[in-house]
C-alpha positions as CSV (number, residue, x, y, z in Angstrom):
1,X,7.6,-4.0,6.3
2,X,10.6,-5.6,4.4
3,X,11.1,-9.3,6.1
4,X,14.4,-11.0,5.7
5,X,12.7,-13.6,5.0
6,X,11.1,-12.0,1.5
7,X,7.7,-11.4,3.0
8,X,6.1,-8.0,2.5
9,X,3.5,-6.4,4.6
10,X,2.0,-3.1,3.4
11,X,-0.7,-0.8,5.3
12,X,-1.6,2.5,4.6
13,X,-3.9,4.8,6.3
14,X,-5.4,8.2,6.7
15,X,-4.4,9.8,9.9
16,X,-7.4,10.5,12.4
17,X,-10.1,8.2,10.7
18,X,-13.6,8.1,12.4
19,X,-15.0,5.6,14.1
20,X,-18.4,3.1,13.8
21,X,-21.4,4.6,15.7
22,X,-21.4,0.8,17.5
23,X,-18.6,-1.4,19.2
24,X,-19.7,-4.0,17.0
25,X,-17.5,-4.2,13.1
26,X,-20.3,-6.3,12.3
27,X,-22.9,-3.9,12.9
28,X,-21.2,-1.4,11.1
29,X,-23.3,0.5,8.4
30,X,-22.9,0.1,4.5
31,X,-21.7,3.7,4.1
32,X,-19.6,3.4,7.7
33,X,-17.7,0.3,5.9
34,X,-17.3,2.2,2.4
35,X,-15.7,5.0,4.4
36,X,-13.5,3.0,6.2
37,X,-12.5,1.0,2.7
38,X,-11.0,4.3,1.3
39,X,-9.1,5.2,3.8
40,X,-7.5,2.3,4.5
41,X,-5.1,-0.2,1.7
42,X,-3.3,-3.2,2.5
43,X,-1.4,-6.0,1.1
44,X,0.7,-8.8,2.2
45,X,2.9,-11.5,0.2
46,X,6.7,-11.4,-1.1
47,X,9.3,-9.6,-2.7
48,X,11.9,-9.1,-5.1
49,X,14.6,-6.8,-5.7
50,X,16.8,-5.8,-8.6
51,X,18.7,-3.3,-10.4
52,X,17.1,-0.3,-8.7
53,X,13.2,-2.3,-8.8
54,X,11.3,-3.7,-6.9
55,X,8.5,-6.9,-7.2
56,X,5.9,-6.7,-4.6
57,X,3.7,-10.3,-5.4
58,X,0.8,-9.8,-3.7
59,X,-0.6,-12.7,-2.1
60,X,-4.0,-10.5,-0.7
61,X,-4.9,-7.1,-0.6
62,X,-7.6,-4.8,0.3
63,X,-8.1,-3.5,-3.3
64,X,-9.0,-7.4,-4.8
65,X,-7.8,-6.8,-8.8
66,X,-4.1,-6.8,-6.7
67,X,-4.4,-10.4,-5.6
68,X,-2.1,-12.4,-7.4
69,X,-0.3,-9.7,-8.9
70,X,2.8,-8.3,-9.4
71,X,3.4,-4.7,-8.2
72,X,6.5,-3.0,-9.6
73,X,7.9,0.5,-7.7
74,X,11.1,1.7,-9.0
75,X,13.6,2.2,-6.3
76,X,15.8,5.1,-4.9
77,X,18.0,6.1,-1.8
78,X,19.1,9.3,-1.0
79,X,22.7,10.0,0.7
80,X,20.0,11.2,4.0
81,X,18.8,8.1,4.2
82,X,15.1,8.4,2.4
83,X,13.9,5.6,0.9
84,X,11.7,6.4,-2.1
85,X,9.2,4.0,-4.2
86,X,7.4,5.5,-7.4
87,X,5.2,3.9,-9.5
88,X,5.1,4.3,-13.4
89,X,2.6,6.3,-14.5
90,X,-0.8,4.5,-14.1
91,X,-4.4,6.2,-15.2
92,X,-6.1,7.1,-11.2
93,X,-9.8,9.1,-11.1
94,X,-9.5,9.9,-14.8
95,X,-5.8,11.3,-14.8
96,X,-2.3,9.9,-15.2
97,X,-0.6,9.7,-11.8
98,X,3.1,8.9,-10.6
99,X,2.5,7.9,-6.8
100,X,5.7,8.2,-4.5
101,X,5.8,6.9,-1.1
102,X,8.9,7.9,0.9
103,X,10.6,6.3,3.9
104,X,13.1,7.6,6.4
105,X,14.5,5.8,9.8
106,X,14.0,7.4,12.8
């Protein structure tokens, strides 16, 4: 989520994820909460935006070595309307990765 404002709000998540054995989050197990870590990344702060980039400062996010960072996604539009952000490559599990995440209206 883009706010006019500049705020930023950013949750992803596996589709279908399982749930705890128990009601309780707190009573979760250490391997329940591990599970539920990986499939789920989130961050909240500001943005910025310019010449086809943009700054995501991260105020918190799931993933702590984000905090107080700037994330940078390089920026693209196509005439159907997707949006598309793509990181530069970054080393991920032992290989170099380009991650795209693509948006379009309903």
């Amino acid at each position: 989520m883009y706010g006019a404002d500049g705020a930023i709000s950013v949750y992803l998540t596996k589709p279908n994820r399982g749930s705890f054995a128990s009601p309780d989050p707190l009573a979760a197990t250490e391997s329940e909460r591990a599970g539920a870590l990986s499939e789920f990344f989130s961050y909240f702060g500001s943005f910025r935006y310019g010449q086809g980039i943009v700054y995501h400062d991260v105020q918190y996010c799931s993933f702590p070595n984000w905090q107080n960072t700037t994330v940078v996604r390089s920026v693209s539009l196509d005439p159907d309307g997707t949006l598309t952000l793509a990181t530069a490559p970054f080393a991920l599990n032992g290989s170099v990765s380009v991650q795209e995440l693509k948006w379009k209206r309903a």
